[in-house]
DRENSEKE-461641 format. One record per residue: x, y, z of N, C-alpha, C, O, CB in turn; residue in one letter; residue number from 1. Coordinates in nm, 2 decimals. Atoms other than C-alpha are relative to their C-alpha. Glycine has a CB too. Example, Ala and Ser with C-alpha at 12.3 -4.5 7.8 and 13.67 -1.06 7.14 Angstrom:
BEGIN
<rec <0.09, -0.12, 0.00>, <1.23, -0.45, 0.78>, <0.09, 0.12, 0.00>, <0.19, 0.12, 0.07>, <-0.10, 0.00, 0.12>, "A", 1>,
<rec <-0.09, -0.11, 0.00>, <1.37, -0.11, 0.71>, <-0.08, 0.11, 0.08>, <-0.03, 0.22, 0.09>, <0.04, 0.05, -0.14>, "S", 2>,
//
This chain:
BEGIN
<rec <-0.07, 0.10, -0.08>, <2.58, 0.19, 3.69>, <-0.10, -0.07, 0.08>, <-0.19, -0.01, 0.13>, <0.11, 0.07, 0.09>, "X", 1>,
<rec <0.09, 0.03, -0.07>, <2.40, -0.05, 3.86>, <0.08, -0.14, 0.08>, <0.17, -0.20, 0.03>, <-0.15, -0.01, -0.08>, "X", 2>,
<rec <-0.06, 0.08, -0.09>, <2.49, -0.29, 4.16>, <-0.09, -0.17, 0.00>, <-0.21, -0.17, -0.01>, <-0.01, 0.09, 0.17>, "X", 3>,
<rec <0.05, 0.14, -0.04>, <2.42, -0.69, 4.20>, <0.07, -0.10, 0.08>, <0.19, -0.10, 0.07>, <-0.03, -0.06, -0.11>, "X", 4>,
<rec <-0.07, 0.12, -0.04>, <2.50, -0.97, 4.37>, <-0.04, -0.15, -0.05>, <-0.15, -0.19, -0.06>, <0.00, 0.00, 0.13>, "X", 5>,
<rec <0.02, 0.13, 0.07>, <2.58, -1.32, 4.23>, <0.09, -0.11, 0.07>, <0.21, -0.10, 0.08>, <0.05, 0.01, -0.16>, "X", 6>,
<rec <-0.07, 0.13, -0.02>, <2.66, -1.66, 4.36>, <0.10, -0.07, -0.11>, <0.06, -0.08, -0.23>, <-0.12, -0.11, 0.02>, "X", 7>,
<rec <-0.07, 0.05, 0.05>, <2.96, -1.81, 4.23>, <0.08, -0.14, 0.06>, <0.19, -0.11, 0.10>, <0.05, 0.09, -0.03>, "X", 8>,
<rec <-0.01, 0.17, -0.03>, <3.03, -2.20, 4.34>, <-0.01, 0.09, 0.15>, <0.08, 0.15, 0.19>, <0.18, -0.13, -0.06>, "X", 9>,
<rec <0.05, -0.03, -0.15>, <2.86, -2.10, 4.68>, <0.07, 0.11, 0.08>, <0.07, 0.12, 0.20>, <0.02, -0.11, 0.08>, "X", 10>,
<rec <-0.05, -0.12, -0.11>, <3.03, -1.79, 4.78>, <-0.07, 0.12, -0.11>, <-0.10, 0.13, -0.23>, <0.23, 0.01, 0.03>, "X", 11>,
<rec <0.12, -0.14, 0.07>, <2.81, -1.44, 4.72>, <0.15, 0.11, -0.05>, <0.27, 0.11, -0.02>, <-0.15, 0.13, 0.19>, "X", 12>,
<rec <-0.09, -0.12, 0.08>, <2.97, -1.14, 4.52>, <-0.11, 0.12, -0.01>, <-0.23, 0.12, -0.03>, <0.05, -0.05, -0.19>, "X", 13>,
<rec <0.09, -0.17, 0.01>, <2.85, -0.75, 4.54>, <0.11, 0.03, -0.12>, <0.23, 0.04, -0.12>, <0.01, 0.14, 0.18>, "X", 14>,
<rec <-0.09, -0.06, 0.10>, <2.93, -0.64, 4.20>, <-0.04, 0.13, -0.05>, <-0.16, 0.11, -0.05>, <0.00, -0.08, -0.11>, "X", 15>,
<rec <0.00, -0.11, 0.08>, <2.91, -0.28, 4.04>, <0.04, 0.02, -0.11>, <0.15, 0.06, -0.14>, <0.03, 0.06, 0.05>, "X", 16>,
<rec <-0.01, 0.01, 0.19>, <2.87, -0.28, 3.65>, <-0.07, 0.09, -0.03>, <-0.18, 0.12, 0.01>, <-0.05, -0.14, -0.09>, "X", 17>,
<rec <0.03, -0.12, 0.09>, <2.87, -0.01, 3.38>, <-0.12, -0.09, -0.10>, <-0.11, -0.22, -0.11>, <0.16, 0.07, -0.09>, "X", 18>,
<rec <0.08, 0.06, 0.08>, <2.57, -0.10, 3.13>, <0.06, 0.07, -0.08>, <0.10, 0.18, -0.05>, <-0.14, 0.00, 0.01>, "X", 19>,
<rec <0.00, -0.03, 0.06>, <2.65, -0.06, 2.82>, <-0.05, -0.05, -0.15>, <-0.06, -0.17, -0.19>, <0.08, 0.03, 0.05>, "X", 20>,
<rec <0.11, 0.09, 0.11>, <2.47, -0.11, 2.49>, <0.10, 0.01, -0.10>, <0.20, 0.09, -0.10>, <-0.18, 0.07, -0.05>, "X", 21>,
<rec <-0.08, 0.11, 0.13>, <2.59, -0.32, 2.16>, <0.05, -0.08, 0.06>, <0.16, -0.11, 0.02>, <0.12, 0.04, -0.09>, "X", 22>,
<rec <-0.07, 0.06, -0.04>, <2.63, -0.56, 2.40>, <-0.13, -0.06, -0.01>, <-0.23, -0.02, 0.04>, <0.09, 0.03, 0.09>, "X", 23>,
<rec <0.10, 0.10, -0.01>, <2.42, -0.89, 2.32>, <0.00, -0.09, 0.08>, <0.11, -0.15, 0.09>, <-0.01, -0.06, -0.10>, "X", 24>,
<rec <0.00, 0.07, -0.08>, <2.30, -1.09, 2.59>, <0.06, 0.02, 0.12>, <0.09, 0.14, 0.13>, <0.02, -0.07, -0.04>, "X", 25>,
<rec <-0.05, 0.00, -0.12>, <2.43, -1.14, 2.91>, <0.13, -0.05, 0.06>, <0.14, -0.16, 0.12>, <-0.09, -0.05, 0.06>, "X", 26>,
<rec <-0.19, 0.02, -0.03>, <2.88, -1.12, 2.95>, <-0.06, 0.05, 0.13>, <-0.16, 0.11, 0.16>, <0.16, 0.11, -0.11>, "X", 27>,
<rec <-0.05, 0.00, -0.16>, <3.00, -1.12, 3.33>, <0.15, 0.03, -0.08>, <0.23, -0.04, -0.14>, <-0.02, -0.17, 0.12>, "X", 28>,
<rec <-0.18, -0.01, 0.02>, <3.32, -0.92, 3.25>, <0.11, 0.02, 0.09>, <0.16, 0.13, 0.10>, <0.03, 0.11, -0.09>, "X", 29>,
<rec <-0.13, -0.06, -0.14>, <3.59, -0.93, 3.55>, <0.13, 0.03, -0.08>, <0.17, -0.03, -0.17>, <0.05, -0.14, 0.15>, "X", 30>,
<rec <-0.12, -0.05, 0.02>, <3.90, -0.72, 3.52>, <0.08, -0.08, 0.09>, <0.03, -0.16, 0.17>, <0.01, 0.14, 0.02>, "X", 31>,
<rec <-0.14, 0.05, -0.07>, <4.25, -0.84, 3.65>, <0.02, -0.02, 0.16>, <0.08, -0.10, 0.23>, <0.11, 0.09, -0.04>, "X", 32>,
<rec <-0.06, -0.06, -0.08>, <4.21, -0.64, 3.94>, <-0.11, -0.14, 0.08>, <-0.07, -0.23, 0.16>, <0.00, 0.19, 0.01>, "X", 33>,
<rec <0.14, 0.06, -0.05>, <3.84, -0.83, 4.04>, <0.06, -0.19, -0.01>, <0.02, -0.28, 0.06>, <-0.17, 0.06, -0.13>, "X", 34>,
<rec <-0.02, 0.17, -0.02>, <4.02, -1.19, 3.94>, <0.08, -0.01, 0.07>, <0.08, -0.13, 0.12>, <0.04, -0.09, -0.11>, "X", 35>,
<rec <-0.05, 0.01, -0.05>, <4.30, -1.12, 4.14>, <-0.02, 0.04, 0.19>, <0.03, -0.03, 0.28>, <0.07, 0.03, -0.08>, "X", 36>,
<rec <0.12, 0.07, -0.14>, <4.08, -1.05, 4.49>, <-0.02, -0.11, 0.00>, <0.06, -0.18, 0.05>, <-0.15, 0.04, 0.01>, "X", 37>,
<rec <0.08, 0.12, 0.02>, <3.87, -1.31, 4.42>, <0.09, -0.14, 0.00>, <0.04, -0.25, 0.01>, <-0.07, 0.02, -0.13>, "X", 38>,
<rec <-0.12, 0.11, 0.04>, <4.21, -1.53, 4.38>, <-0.06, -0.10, -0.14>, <-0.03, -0.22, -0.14>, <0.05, -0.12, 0.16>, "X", 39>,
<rec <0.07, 0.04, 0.07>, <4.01, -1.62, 4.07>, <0.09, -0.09, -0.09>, <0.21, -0.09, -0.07>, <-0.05, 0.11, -0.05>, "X", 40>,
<rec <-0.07, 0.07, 0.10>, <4.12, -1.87, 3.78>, <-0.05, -0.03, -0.11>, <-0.12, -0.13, -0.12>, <0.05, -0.11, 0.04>, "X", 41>,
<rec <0.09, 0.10, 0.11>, <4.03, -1.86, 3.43>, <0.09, -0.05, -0.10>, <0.18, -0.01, -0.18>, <-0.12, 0.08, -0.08>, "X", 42>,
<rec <-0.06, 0.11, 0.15>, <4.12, -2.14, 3.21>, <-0.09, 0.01, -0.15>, <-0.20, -0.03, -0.18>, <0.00, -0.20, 0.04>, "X", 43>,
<rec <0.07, -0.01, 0.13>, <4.08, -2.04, 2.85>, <0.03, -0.13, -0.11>, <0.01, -0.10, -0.22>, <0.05, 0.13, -0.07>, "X", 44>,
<rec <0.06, 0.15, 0.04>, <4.08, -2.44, 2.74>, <-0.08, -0.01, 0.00>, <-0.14, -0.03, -0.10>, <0.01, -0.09, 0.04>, "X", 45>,
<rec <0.14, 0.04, -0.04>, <3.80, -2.48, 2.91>, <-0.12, 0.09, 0.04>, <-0.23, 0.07, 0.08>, <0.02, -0.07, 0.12>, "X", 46>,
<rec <0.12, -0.11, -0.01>, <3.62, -2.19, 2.93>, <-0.09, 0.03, 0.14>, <-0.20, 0.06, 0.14>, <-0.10, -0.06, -0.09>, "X", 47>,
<rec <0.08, 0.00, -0.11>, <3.57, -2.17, 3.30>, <0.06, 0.08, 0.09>, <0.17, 0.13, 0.07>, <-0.04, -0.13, 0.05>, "X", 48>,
<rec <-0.03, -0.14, -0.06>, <3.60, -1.93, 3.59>, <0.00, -0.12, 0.14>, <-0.10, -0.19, 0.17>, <-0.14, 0.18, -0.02>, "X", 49>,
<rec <0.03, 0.05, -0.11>, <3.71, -2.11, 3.92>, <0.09, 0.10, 0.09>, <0.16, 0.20, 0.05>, <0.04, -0.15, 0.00>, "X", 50>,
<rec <-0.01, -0.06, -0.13>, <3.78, -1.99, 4.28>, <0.07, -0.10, 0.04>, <0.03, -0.21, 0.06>, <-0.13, 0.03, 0.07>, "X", 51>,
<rec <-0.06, 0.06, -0.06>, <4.11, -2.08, 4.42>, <-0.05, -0.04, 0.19>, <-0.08, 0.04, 0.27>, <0.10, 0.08, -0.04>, "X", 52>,
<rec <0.00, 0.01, -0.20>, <4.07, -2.27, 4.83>, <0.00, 0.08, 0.08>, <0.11, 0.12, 0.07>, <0.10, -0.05, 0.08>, "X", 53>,
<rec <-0.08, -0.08, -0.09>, <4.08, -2.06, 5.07>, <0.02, -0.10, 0.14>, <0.07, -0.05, 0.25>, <-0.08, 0.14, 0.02>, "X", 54>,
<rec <-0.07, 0.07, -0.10>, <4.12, -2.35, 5.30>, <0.02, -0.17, -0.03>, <-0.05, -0.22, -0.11>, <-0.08, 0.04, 0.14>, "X", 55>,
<rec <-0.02, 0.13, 0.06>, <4.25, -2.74, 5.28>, <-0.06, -0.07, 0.09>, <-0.02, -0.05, 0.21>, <0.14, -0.05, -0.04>, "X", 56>,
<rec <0.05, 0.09, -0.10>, <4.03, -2.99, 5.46>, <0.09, -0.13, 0.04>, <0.14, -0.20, -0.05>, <-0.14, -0.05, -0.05>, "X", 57>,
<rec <-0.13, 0.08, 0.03>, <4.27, -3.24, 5.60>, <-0.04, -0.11, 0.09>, <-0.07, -0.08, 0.20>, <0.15, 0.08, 0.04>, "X", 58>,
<rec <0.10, 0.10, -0.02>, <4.13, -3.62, 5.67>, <0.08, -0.07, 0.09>, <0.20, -0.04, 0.09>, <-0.07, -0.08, -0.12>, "X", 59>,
<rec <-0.11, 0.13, -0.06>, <4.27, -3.92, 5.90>, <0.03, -0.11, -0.11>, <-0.04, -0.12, -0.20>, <-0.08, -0.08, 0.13>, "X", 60>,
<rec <-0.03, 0.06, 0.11>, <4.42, -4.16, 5.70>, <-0.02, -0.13, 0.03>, <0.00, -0.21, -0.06>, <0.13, 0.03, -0.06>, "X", 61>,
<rec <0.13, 0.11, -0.07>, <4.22, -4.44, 5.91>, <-0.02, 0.01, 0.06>, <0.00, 0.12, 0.10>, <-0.02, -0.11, 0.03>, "X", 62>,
<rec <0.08, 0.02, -0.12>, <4.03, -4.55, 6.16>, <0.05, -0.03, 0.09>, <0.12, -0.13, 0.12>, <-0.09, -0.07, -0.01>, "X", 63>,
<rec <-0.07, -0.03, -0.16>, <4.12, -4.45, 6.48>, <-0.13, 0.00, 0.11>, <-0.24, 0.06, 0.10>, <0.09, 0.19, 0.00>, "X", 64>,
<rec <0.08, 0.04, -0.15>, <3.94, -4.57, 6.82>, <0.09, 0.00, 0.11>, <0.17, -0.09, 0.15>, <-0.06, -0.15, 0.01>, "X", 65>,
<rec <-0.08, -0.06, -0.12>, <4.06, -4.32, 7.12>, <-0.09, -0.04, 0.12>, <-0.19, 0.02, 0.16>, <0.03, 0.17, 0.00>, "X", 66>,
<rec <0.06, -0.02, -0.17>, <3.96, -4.47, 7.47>, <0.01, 0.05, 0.09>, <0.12, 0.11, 0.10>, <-0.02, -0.07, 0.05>, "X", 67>,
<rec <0.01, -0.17, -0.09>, <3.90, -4.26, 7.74>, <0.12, 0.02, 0.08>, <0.19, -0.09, 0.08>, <-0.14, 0.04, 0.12>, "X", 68>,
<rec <-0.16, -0.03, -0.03>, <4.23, -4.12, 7.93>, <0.10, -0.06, -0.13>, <0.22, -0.06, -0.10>, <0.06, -0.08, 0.16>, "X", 69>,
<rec <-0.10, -0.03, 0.04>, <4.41, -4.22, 7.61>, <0.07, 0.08, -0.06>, <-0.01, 0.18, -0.05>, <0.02, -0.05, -0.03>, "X", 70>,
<rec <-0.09, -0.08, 0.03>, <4.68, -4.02, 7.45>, <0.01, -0.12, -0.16>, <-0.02, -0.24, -0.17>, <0.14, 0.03, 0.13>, "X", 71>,
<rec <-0.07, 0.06, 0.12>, <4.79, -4.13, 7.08>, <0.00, 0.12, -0.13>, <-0.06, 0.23, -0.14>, <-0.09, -0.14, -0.04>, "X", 72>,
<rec <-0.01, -0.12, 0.12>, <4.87, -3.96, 6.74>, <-0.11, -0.05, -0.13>, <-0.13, -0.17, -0.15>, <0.18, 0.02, -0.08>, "X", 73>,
<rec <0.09, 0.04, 0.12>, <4.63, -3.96, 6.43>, <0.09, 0.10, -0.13>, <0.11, 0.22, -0.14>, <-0.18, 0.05, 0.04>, "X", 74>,
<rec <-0.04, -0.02, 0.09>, <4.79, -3.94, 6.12>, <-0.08, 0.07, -0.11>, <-0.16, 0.00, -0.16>, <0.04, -0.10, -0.02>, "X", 75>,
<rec <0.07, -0.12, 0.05>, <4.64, -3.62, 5.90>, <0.06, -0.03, -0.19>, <0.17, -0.07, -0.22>, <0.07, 0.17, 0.10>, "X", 76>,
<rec <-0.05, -0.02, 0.14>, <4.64, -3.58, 5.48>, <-0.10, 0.07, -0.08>, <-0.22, 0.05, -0.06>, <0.06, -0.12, -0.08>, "X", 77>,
<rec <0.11, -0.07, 0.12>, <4.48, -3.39, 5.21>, <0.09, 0.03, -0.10>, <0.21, 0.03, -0.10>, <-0.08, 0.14, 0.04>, "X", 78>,
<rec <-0.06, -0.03, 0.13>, <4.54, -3.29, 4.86>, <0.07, 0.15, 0.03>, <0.02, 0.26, 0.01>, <-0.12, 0.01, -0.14>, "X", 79>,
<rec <-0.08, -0.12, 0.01>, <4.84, -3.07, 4.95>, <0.07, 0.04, -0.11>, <0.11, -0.03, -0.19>, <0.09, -0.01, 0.08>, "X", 80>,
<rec <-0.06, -0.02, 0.12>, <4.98, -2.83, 4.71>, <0.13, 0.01, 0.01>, <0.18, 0.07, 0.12>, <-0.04, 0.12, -0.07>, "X", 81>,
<rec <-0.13, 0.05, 0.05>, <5.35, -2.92, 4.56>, <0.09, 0.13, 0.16>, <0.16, 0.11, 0.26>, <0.04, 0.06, -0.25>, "X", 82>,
<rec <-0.06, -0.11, -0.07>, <5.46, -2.60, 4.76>, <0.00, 0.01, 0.14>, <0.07, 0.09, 0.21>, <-0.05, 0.11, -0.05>, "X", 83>,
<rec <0.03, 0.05, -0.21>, <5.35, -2.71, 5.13>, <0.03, -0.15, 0.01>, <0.01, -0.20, 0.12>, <-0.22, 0.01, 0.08>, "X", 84>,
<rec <-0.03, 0.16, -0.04>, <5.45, -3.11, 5.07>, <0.10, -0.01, 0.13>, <0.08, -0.11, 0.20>, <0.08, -0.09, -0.13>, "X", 85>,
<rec <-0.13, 0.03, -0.11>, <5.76, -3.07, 5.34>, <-0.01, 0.12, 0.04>, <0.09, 0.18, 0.02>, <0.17, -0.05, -0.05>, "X", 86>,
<rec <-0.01, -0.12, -0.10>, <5.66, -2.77, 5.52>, <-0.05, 0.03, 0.11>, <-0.14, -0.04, 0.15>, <-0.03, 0.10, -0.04>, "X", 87>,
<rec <0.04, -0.03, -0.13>, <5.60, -2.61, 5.82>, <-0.14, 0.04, 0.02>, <-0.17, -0.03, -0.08>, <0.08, 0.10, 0.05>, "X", 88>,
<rec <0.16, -0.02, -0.01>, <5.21, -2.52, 5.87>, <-0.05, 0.06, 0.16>, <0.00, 0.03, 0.27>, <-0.07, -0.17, -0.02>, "X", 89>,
<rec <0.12, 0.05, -0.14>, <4.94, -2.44, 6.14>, <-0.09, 0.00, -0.05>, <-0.11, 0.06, -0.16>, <-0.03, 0.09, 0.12>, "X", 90>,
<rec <0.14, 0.11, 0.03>, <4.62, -2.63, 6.14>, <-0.07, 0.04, 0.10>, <-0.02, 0.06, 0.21>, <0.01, -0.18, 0.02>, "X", 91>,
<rec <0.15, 0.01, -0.08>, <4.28, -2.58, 6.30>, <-0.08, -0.10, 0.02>, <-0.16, -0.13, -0.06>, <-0.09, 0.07, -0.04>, "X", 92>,
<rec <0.07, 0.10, 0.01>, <4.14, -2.85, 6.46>, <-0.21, 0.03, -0.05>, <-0.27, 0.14, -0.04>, <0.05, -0.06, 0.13>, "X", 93>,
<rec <0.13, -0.02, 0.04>, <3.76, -2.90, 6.35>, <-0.11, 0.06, 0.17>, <-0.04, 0.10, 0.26>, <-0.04, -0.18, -0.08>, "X", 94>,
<rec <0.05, -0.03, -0.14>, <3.50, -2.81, 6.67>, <-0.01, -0.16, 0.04>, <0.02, -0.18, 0.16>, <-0.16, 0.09, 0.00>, "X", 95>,
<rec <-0.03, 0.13, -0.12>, <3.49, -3.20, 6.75>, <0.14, 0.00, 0.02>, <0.16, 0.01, 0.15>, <-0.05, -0.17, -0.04>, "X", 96>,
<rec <-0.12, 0.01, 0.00>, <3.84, -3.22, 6.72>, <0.09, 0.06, 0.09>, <0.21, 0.02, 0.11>, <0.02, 0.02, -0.10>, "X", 97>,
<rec <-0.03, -0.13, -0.06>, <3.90, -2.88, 6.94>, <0.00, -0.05, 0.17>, <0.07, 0.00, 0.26>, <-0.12, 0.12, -0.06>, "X", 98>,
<rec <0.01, 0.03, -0.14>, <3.79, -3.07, 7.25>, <0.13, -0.08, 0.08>, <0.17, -0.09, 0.20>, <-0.14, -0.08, 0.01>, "X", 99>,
<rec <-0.12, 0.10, -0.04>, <4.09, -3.32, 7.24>, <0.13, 0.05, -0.04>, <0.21, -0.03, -0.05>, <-0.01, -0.16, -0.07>, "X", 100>,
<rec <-0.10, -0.01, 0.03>, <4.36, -3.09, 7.14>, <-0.02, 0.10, 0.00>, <-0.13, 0.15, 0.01>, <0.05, -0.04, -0.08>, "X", 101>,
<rec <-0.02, -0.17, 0.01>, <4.52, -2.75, 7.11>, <-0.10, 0.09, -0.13>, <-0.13, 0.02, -0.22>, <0.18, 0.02, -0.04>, "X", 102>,
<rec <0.04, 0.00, 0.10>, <4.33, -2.50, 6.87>, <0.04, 0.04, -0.10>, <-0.02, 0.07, -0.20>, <-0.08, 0.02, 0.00>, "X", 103>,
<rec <-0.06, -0.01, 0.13>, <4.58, -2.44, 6.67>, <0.15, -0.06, -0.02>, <0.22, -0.03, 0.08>, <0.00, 0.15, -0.04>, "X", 104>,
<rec <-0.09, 0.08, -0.02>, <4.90, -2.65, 6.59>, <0.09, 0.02, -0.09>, <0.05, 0.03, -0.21>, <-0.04, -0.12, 0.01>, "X", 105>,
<rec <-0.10, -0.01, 0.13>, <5.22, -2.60, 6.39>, <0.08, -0.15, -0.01>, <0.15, -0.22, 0.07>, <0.13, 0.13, 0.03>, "X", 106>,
<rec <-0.10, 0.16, -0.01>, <5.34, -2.93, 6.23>, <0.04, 0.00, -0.12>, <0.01, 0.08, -0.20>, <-0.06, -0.17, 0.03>, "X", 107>,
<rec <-0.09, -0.04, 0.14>, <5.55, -2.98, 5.96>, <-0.07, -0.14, -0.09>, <-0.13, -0.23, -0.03>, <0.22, 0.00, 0.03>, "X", 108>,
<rec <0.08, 0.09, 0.13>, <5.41, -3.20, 5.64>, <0.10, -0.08, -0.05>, <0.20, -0.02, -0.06>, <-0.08, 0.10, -0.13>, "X", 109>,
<rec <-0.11, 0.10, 0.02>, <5.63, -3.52, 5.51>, <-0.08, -0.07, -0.11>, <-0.16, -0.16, -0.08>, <0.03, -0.10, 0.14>, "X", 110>,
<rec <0.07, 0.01, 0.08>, <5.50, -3.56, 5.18>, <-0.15, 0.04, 0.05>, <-0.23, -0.06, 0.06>, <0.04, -0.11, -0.05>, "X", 111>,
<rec <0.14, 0.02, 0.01>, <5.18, -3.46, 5.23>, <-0.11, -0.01, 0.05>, <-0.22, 0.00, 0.01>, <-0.02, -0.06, -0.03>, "X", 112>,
<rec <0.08, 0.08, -0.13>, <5.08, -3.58, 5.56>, <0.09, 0.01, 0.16>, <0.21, -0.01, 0.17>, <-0.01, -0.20, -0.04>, "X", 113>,
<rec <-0.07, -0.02, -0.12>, <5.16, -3.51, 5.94>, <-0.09, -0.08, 0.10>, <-0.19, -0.14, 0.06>, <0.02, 0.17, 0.04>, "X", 114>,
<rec <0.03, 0.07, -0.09>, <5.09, -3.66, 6.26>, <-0.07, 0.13, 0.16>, <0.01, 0.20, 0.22>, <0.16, -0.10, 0.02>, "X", 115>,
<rec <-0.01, -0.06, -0.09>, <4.90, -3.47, 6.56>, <-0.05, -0.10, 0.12>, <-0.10, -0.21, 0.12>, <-0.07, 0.12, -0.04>, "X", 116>,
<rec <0.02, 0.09, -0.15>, <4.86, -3.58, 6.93>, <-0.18, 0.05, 0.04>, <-0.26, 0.15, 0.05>, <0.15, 0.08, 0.16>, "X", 117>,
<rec <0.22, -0.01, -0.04>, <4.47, -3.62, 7.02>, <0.03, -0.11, 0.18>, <0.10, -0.21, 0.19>, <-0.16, -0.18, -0.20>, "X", 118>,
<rec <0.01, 0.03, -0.07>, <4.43, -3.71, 7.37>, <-0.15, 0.04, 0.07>, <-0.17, 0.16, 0.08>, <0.11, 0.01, 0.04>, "X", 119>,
<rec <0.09, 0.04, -0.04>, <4.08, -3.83, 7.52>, <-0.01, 0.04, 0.11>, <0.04, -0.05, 0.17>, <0.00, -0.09, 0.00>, "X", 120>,
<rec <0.06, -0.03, -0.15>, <3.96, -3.66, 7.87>, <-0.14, -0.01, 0.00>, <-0.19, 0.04, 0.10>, <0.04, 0.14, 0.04>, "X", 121>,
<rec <0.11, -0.01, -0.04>, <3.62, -3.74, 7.80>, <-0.03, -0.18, 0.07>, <0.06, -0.27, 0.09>, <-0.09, 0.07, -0.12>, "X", 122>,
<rec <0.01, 0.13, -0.08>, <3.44, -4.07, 7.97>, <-0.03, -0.08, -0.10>, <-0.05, -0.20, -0.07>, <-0.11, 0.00, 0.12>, "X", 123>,
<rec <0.04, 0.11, 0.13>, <3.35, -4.19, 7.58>, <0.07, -0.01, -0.08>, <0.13, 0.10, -0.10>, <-0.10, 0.01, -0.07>, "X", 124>,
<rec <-0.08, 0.06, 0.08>, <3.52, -4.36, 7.35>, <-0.03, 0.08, -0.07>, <-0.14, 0.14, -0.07>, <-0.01, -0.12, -0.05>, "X", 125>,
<rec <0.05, -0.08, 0.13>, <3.60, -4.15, 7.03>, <0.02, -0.10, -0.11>, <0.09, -0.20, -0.08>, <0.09, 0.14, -0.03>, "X", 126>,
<rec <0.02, 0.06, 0.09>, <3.55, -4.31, 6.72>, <0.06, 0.11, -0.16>, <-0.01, 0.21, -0.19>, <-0.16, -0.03, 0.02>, "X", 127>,
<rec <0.00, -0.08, 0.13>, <3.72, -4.14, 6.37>, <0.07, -0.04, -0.12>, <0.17, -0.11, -0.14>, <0.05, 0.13, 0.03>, "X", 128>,
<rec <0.02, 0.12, 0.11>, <3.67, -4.22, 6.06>, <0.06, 0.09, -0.12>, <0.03, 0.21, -0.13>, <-0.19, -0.08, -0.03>, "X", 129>,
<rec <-0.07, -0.10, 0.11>, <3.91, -4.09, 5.73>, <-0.09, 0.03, -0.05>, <-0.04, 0.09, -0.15>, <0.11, -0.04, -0.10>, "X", 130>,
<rec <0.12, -0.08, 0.10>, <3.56, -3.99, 5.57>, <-0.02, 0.15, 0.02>, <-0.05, 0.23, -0.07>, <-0.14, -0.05, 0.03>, "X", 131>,
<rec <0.04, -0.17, -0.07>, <3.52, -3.65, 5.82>, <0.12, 0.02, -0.02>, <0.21, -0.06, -0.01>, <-0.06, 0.04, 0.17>, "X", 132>,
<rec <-0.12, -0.13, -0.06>, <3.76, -3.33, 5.82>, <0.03, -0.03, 0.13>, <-0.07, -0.05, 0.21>, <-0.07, 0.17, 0.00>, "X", 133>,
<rec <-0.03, -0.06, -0.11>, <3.92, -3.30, 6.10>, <0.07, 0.11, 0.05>, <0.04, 0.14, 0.17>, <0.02, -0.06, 0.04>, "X", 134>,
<rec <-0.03, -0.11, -0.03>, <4.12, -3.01, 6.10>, <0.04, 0.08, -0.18>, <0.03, 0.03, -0.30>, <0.13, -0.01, 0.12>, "X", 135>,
<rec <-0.01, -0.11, 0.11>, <4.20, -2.73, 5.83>, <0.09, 0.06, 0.00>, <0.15, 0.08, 0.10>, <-0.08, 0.08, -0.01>, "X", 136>,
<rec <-0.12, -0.10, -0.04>, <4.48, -2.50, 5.69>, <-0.03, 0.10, -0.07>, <-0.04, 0.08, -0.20>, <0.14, -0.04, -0.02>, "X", 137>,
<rec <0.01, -0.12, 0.15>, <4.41, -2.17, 5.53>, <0.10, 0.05, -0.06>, <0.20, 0.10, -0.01>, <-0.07, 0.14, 0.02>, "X", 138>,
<rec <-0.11, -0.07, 0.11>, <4.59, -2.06, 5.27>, <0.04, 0.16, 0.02>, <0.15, 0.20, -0.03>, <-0.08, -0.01, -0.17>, "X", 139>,
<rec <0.01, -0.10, -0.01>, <4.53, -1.70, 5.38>, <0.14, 0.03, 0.13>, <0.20, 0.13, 0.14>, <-0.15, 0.03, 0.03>, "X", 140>,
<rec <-0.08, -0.03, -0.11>, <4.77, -1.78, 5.71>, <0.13, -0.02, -0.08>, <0.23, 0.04, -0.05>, <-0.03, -0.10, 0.13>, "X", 141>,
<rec <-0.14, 0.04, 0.05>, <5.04, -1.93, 5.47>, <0.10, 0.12, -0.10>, <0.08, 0.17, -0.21>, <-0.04, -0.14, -0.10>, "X", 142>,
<rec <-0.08, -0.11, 0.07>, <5.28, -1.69, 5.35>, <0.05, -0.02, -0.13>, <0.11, 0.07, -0.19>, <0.10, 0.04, 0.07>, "X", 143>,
//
């Protein structure tokens, strides 16, 4: 038996594998048990081994310019799955994001997309742009 670890799309793995010979070259064999940890996915079309989210990055859907004491909502979206389009949630705002709002928020999703309240107590203008994350939902919290 011998132990390794292997990067797989940027997350590490400690594996423990039997060697065994008549075996040409170099298979990676995971059992059921190891793809279903891993929340693993293999598509035998395509011949490939992916790693379900474990969280959804979720963007502004424009450009928003909060000046200082204001209050307003910024409209939130990401590639939600079919099964969270109209549901209830909590979200983590990002660490800039954390300064102007609660740090964790339950809002419900309307196709796809929700609205949270961001309010400004600092003395500078914020600036945010639908390119950055600003908050997150893990899949691990969702039941």
């Amino acid at each position: 038996m011998i132990e390794f670890e292997i990067s797989i799309q940027e997350r590490n793995f400690r594996i423990s594998a039997m060697v065994v010979k008549n075996l040409i070259g170099i298979d990676l064999i995971l059992g059921s048990k190891t793809l279903a940890e891993l929340d693993g996915i293999l598509e035998f079309k395509t011949n490939t081994f992916r790693i379900a989210p474990k969280k959804l990055h979720l963007r502004p859907s424009a450009y928003v310019v909060i000046k200082p004491g204001q209050e307003t909502y910024i409209t939130l979206r990401g590639k939600v799955p079919p099964y969270l389009r109209n549901a209830e949630v909590i979200i983590q705002p990002n660490r800039f994001l954390s300064k102007f709002c609660p740090s964790q928020m339950l809002v419900k999703f309307k196709r796809g997309r929700t609205s949270i309240p961001v309010k400004n107590l600092s003395h500078k203008t914020i600036h945010v742009a639908p390119d950055k994350p600003l908050a997150s939902l893990h899949f691990k919290s969702v039941g």
